[in-house]
NUMI-865793 format. One record per residue: y, x, z of N, C-alpha, C, O in turn; residue in one letter. Coordinates in pm, whole numbers, plus 50000, padded with zeros to 5 digits. Atoms other than C-alpha are relative to their C-alpha. Layout:
<lumlos>
((Y X Z) (Y X Z) (Y X Z) (Y X Z) A);
...
</lumlos>
This chain:
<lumlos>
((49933 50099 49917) (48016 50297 48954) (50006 50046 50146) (50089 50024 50234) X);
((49989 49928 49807) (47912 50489 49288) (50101 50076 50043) (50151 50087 50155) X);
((49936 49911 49951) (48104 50715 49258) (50189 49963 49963) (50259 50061 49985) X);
((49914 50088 49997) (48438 50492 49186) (50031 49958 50128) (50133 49973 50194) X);
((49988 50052 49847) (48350 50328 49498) (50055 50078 50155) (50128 50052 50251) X);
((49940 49866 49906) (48373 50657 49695) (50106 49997 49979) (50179 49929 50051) X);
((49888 49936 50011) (48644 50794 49554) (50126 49881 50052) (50238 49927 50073) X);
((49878 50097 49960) (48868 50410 49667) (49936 50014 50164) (50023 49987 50246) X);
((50047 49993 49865) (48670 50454 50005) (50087 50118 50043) (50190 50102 50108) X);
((49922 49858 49993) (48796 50815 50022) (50173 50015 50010) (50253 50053 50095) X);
((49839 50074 50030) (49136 50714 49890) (50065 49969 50098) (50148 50022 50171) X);
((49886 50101 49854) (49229 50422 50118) (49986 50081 50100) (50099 50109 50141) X);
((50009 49980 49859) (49079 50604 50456) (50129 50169 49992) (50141 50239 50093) X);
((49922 49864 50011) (49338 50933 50347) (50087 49978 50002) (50159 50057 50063) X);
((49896 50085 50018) (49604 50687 50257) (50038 49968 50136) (50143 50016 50179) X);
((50025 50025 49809) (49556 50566 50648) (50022 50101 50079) (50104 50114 50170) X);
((50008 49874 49930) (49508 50849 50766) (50173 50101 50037) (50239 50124 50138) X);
((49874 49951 50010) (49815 51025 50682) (50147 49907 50006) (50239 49935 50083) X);
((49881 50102 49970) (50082 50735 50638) (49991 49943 50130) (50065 49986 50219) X);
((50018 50002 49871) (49961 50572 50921) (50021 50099 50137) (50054 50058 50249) X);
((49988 49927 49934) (49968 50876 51088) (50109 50063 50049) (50127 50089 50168) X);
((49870 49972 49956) (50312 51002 51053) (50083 49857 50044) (50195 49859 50095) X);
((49905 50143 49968) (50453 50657 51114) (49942 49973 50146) (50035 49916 50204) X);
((50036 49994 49859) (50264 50647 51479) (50077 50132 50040) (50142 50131 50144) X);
((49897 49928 49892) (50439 50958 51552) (50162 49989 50016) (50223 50029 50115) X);
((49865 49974 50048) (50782 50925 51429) (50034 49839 50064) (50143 49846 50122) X);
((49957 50055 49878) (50810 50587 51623) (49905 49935 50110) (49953 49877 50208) X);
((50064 50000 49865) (50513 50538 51846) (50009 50094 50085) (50016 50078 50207) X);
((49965 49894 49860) (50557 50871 51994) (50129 50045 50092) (50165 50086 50202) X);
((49847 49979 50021) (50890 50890 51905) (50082 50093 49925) (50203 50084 49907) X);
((49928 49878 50054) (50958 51201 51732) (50084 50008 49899) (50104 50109 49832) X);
((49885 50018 50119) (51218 51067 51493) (50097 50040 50101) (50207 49998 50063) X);
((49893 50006 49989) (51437 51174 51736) (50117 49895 50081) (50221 49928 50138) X);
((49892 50148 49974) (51607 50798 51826) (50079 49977 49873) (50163 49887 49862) X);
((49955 50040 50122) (51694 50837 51465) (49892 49906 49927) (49771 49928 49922) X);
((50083 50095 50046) (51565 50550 51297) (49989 50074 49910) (49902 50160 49916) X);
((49986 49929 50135) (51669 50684 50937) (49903 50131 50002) (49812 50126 49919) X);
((50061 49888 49960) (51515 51022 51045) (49800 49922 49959) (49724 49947 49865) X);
((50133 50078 50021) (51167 50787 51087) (49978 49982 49867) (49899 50047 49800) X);
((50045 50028 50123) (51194 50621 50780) (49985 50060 49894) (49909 50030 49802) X);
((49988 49875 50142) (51250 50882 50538) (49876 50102 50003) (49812 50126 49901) X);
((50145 49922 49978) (50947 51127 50701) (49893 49900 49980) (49796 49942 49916) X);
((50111 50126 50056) (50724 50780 50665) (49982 49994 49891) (49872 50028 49847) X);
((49985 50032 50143) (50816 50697 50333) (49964 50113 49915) (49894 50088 49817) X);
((50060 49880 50061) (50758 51050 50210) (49858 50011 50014) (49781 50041 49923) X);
((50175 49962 49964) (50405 51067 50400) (49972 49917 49907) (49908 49977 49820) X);
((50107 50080 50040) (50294 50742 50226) (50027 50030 49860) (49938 50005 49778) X);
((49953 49988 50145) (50497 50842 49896) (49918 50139 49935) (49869 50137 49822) X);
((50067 49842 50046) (50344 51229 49854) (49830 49923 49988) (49767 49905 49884) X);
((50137 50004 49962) (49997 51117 50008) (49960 49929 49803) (49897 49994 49720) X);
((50030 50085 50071) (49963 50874 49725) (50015 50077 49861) (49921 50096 49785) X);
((49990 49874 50118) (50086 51109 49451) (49916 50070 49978) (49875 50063 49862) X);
((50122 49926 49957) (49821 51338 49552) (49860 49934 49965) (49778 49980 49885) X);
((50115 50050 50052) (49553 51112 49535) (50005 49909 49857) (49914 49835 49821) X);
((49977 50060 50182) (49641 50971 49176) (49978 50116 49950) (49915 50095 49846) X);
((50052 49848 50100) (49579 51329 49038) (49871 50038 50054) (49807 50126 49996) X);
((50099 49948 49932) (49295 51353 49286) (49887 49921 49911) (49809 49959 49824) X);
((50115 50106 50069) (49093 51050 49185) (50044 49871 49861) (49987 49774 49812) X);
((49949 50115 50117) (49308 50872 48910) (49880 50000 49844) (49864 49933 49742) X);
((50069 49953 50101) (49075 51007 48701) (49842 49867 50000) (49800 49775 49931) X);
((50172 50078 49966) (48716 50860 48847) (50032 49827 50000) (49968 49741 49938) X);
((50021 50175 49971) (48857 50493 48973) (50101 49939 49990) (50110 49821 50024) X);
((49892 50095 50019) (49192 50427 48882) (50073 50093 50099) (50173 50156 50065) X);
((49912 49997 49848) (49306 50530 49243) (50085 49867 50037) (50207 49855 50053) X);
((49944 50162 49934) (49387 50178 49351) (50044 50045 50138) (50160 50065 50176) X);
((49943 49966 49843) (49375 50269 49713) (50003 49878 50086) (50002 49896 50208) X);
((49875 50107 49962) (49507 49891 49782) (49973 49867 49922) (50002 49836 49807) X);
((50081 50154 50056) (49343 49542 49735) (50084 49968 49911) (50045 49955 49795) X);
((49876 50013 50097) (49700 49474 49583) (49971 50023 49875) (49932 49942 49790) X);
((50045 49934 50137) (49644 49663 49312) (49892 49945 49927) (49896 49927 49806) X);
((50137 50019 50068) (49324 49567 49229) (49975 49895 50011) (49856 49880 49981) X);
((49934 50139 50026) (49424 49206 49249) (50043 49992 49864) (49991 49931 49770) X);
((49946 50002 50121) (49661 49291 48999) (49947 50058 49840) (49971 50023 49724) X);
((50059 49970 50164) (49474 49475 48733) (49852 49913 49977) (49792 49922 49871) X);
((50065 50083 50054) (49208 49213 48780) (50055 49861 49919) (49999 49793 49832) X);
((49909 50124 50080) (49480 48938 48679) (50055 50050 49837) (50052 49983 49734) X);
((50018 49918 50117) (49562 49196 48417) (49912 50014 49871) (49920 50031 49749) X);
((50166 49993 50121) (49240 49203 48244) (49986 50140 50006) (49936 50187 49904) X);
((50026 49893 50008) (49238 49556 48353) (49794 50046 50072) (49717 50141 50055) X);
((50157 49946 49955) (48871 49562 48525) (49959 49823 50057) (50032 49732 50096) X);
((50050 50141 49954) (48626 49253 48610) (49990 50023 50150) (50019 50112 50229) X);
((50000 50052 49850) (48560 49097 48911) (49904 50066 50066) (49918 50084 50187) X);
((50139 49944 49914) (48234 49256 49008) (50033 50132 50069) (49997 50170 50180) X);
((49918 49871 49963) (48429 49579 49022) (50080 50012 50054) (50097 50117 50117) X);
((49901 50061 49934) (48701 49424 49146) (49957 50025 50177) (50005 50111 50252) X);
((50082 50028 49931) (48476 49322 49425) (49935 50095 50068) (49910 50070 50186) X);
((50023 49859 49944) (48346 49687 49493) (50075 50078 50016) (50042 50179 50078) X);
((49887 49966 49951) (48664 49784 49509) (50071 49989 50169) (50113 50057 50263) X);
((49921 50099 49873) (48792 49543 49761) (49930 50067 50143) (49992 50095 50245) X);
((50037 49987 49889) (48527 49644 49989) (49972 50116 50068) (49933 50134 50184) X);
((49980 49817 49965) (48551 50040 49977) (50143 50004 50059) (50170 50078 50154) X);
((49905 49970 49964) (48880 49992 50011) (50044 49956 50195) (50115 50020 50272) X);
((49993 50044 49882) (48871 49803 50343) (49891 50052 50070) (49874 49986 50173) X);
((50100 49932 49937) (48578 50017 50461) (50049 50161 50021) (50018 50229 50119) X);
((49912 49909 49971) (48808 50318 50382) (50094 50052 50088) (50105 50164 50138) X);
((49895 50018 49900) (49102 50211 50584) (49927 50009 50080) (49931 50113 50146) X);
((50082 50026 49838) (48865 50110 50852) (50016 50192 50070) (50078 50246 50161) X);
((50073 49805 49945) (48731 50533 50891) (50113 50040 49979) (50108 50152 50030) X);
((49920 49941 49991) (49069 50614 50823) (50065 49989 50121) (50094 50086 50191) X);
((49950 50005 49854) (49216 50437 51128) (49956 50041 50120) (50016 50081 50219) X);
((50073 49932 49907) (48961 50526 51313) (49999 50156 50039) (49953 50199 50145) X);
((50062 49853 49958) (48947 50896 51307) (50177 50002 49965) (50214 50082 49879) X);
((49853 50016 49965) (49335 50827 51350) (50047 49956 50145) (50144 49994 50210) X);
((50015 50036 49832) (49285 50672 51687) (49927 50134 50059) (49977 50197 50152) X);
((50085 49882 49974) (49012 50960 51713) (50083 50091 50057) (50059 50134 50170) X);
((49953 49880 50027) (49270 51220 51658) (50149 50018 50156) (50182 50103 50239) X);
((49892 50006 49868) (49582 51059 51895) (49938 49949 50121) (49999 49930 50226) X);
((50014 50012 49836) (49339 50968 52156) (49970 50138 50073) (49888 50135 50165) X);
((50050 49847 49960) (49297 51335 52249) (50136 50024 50059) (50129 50127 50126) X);
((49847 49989 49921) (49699 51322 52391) (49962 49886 50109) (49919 49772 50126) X);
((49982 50108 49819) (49733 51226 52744) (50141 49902 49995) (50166 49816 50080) X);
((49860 50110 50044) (50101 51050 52574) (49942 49883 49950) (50020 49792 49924) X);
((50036 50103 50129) (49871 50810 52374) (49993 49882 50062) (49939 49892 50172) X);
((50065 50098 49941) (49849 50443 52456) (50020 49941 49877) (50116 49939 49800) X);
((50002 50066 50161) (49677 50234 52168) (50087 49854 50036) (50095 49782 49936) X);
((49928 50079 49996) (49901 49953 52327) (50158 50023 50029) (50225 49925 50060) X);
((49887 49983 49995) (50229 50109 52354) (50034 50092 49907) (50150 50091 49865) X);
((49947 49922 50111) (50206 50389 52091) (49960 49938 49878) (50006 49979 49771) X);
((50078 50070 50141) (50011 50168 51835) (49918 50095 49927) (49854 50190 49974) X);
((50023 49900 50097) (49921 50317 51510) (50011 49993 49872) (49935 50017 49778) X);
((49932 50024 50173) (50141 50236 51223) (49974 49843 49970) (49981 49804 49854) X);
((50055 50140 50049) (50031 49850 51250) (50126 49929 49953) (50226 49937 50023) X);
((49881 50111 50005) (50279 49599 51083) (50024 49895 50040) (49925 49826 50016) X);
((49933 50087 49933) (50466 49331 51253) (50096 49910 49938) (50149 49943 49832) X);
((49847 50110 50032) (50740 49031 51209) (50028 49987 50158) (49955 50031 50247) X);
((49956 50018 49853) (50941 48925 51531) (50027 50080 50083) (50130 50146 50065) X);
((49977 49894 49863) (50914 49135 51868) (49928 50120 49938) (49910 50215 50013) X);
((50065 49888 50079) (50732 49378 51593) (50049 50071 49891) (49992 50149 49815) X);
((49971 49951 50130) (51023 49424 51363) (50104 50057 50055) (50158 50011 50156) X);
((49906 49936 49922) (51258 49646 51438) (50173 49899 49952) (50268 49916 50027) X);
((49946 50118 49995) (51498 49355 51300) (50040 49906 50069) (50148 49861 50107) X);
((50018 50124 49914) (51359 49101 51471) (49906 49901 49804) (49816 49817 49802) X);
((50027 50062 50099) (51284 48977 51101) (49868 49861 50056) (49770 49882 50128) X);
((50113 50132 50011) (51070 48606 51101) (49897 50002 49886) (49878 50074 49788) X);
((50164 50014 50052) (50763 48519 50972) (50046 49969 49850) (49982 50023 49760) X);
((49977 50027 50192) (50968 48356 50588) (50036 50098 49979) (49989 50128 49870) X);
((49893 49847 50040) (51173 48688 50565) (49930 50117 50005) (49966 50217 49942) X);
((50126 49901 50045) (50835 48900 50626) (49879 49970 49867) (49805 50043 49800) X);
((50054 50022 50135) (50685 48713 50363) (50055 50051 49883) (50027 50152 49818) X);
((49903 49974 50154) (50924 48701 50073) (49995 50157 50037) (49926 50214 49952) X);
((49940 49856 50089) (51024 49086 50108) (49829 50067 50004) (49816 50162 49927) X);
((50148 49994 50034) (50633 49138 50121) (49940 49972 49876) (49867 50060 49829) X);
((49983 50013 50090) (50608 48974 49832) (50040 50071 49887) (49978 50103 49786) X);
((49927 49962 50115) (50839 49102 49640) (50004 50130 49997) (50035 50169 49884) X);
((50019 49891 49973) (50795 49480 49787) (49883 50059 49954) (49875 50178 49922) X);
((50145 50024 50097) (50427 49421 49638) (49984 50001 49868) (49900 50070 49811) X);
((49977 50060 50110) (50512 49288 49341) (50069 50094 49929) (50006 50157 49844) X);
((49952 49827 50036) (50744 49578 49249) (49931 50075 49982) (49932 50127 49870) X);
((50102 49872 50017) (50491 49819 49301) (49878 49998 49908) (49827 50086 49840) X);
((50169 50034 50081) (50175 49673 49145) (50076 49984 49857) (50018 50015 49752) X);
((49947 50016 50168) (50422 49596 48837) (50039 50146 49987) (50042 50155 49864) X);
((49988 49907 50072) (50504 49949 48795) (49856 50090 50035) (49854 50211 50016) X);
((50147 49936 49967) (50132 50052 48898) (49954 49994 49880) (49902 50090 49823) X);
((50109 50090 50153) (49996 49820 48565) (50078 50057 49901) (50015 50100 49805) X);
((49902 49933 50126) (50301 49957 48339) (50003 50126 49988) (50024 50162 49872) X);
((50033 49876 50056) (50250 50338 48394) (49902 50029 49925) (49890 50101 49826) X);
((50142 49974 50032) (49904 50299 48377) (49929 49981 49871) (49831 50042 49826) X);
((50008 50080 50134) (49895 50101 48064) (49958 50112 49881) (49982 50232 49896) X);
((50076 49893 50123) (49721 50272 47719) (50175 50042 49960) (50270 49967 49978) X);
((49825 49957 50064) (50074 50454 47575) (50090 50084 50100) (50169 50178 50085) X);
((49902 49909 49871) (50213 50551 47920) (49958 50139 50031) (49839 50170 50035) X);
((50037 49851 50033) (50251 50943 47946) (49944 50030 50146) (50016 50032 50246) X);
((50072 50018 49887) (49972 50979 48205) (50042 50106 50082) (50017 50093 50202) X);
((49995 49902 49913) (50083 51295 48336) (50102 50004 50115) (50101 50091 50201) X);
((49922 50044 49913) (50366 51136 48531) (49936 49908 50082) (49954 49925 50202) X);
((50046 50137 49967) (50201 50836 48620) (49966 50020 50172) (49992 49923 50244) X);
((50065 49998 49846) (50059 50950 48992) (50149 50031 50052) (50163 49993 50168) X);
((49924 49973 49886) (50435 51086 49087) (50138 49909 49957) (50256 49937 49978) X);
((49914 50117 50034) (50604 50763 48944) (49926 49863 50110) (49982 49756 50134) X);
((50088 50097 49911) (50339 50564 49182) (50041 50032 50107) (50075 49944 50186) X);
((49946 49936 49870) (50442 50776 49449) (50110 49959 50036) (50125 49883 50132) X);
((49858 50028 49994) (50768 50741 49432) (50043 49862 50027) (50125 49831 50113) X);
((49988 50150 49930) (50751 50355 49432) (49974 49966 50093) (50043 49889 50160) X);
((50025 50044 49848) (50546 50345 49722) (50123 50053 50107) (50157 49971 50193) X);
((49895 49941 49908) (50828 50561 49920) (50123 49922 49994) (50195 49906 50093) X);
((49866 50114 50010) (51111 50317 49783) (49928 49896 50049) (50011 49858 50132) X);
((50041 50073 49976) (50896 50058 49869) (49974 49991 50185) (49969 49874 50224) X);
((50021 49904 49887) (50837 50226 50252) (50188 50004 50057) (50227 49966 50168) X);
((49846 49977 50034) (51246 50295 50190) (50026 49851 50100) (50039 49859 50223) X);
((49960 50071 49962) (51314 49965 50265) (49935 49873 50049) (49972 49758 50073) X);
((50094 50146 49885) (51041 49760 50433) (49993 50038 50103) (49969 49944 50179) X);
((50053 49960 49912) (50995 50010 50717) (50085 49932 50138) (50049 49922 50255) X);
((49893 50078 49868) (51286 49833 50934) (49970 49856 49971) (50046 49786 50037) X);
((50001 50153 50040) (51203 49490 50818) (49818 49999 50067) (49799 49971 50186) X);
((50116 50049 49929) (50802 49467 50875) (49873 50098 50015) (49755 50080 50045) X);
((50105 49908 49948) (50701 49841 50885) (49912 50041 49875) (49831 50134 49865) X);
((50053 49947 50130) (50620 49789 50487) (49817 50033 50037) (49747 50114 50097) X);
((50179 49981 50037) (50245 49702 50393) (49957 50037 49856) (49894 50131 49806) X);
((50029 49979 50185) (50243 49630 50010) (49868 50019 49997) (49830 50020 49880) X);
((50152 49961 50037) (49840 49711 50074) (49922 49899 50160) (49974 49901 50271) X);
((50040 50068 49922) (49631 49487 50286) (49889 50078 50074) (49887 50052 50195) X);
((50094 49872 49944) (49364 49752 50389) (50095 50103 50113) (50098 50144 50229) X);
((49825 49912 49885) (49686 49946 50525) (50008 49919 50104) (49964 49965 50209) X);
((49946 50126 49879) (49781 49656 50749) (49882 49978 50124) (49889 50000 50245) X);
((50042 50007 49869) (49446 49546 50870) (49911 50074 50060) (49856 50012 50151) X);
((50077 49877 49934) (49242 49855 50982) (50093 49998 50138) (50065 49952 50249) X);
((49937 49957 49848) (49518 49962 51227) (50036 49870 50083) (50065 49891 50200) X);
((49986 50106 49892) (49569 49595 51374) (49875 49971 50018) (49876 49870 50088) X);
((50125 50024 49941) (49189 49577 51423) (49991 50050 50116) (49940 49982 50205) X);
((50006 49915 49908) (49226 49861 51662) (50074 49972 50127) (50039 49987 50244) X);
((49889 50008 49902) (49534 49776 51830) (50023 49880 50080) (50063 49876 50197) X);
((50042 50120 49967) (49476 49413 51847) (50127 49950 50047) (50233 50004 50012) X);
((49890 50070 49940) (49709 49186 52037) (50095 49910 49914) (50023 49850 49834) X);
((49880 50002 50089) (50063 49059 51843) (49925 50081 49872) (49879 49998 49794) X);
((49998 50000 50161) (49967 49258 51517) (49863 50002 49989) (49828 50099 49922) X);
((50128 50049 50043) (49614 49147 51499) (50014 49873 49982) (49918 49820 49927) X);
((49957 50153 50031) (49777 48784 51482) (50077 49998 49942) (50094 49898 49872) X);
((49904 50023 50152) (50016 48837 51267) (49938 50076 49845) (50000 50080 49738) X);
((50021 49895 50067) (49829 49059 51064) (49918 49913 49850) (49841 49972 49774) X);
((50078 50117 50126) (49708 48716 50772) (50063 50019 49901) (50027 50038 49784) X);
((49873 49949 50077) (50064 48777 50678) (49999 50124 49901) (50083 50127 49811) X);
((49987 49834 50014) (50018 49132 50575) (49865 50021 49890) (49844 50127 49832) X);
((50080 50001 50080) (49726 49041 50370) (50040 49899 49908) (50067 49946 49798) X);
((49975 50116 50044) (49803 48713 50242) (50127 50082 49866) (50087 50111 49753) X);
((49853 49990 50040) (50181 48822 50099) (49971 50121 49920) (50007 50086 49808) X);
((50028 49932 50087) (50078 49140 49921) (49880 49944 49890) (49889 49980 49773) X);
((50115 50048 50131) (49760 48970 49713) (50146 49922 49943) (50183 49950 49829) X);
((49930 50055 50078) (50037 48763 49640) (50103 50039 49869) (50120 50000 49753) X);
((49976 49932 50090) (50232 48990 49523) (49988 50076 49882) (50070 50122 49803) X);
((50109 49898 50086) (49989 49170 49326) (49956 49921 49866) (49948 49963 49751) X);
((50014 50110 50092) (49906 48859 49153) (50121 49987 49904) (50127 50012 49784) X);
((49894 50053 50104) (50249 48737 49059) (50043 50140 49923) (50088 50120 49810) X);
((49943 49895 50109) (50344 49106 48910) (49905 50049 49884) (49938 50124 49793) X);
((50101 49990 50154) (50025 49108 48662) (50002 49860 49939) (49941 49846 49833) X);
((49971 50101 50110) (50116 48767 48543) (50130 50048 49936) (50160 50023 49820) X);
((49864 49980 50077) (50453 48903 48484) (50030 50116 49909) (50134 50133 49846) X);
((50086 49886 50108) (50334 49179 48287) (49941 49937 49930) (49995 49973 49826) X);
((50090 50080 50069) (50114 48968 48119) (50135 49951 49887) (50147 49991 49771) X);
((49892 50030 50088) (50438 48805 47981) (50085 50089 49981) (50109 50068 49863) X);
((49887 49903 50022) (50710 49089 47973) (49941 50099 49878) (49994 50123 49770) X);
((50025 49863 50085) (50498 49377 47820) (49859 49913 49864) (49761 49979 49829) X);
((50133 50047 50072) (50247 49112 47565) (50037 50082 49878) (50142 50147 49871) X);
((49977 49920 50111) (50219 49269 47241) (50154 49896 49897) (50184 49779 49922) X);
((49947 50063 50056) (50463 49149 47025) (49926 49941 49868) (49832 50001 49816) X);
((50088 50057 50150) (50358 48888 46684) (49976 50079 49877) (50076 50146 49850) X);
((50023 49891 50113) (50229 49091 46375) (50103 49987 49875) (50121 50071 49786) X);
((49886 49968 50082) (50516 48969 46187) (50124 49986 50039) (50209 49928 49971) X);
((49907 49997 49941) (50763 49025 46434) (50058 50172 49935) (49988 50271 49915) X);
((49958 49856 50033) (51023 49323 46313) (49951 50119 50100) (49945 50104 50222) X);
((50019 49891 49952) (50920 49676 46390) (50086 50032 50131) (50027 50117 50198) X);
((49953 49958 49901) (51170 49711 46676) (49997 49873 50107) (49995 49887 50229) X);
((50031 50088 49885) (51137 49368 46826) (49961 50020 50137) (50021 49974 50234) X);
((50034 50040 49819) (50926 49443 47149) (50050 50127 50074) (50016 50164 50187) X);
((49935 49881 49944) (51146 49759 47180) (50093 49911 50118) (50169 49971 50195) X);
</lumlos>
């Protein structure tokens, strides 16, 4: 079990580390350029590869959750109990933490850095979205940007699914997922993601930052009930192709 715990400690703070990381430069520093698109696409890759990577790294030892989300959802699942659940939750938010940190560590060593004007990948609604997006319209696509992901997290993962894809089919969601939240609220889908770097940064996305937790469990939830019903086994005297 210890070593589970590591490996989501390890996880999330690498997950941070790197997504977080290119997304503070590409528009806290700026180096997208003034291309937004330019931003989002080098973001979405960091958090999409990173994550790939660590599903072959540690998919093995703890799942590779990474992401309370997740581990929301395969507890609604019936994929792991609560106690584990529970040692999850708190590697994972002890992860992020040392990830953001030795992320602040790394950009406070530039004389460009200000943790209140360059941030460090924190997510936002309002004067924090590059939108403008509101507080219902950061929910719902939070939600549902969550919910997406954790439902194809529980369906690769599932006994039958050909495991050897499974870490760069996870990947890939998170980057579509990244794809199109990063102009809307900067894309969390993981609540460890969200609040490490608004601990640091404080201000505006340390107050909005309930949102960013709140709206992904949610998500995480409603896409292992919906699994629960979509993928149930089918009845034993239902025809052979039925739950095809």
């Amino acid at each position: 079990m210890a070593r589970k715990f590591i490996a989501e400690l390890l996880g999330t703070a690498v997950l941070v580390y790197f997504g977080c990381g290119v997304a503070t430069l590409m528009f806290g520093f700026g180096f997208a350029g003034g291309s937004l698109a330019a931003g989002v696409v080098a973001t979405a890759l960091a958090f999409g590869l990173v994550l790939a990577g660590l599903c072959y790294a540690f998919g093995s030892i703890s799942g590779c959750h990474v992401n309370p989300a997740v581990t929301l959802g395969m507890l609604v699942a019936g994929r792991i109990e609560a106690a584990e659940a529970a040692g999850y939750w708190v590697a994972q938010f002890v992860g992020a933490m040392l990830g953001a940190l030795a992320l602040w560590g790394t950009f406070s060593g530039s004389p460009t850095y200000s943790r209140a004007q360059t941030g460090l990948g924190a997510d936002g609604y309002g004067t924090l979205s590059h939108i403008g997006i509101n507080l219902a319209g950061a929910f719902v696509i939070e939600v549902i940007l969550t919910a997406v992901f954790v439902f194809i997290v529980i369906s690769v993962t599932e006994r039958g699914a050909p495991a050897a894809v499974a870490g760069l089919v996870i990947g890939l969601a998170l980057m579509l997922a990244h794809v199109m939240g990063i102009l809307v609220t900067g894309t969390s889908v993981n609540p460890a993601r969200s609040l490490a770097p608004a601990l640091i940064v404080g201000g505006t996305a340390l107050h909005q930052v309930w949102l960013f937790i709140v709206a992904p469990l949610v998500g995480g939830a409603l896409a292992a009930a919906v699994h629960r019903v979509l993928r149930a086994e089918a009845p034993a005297s239902a025809p052979a192709d039925a739950a095809v």
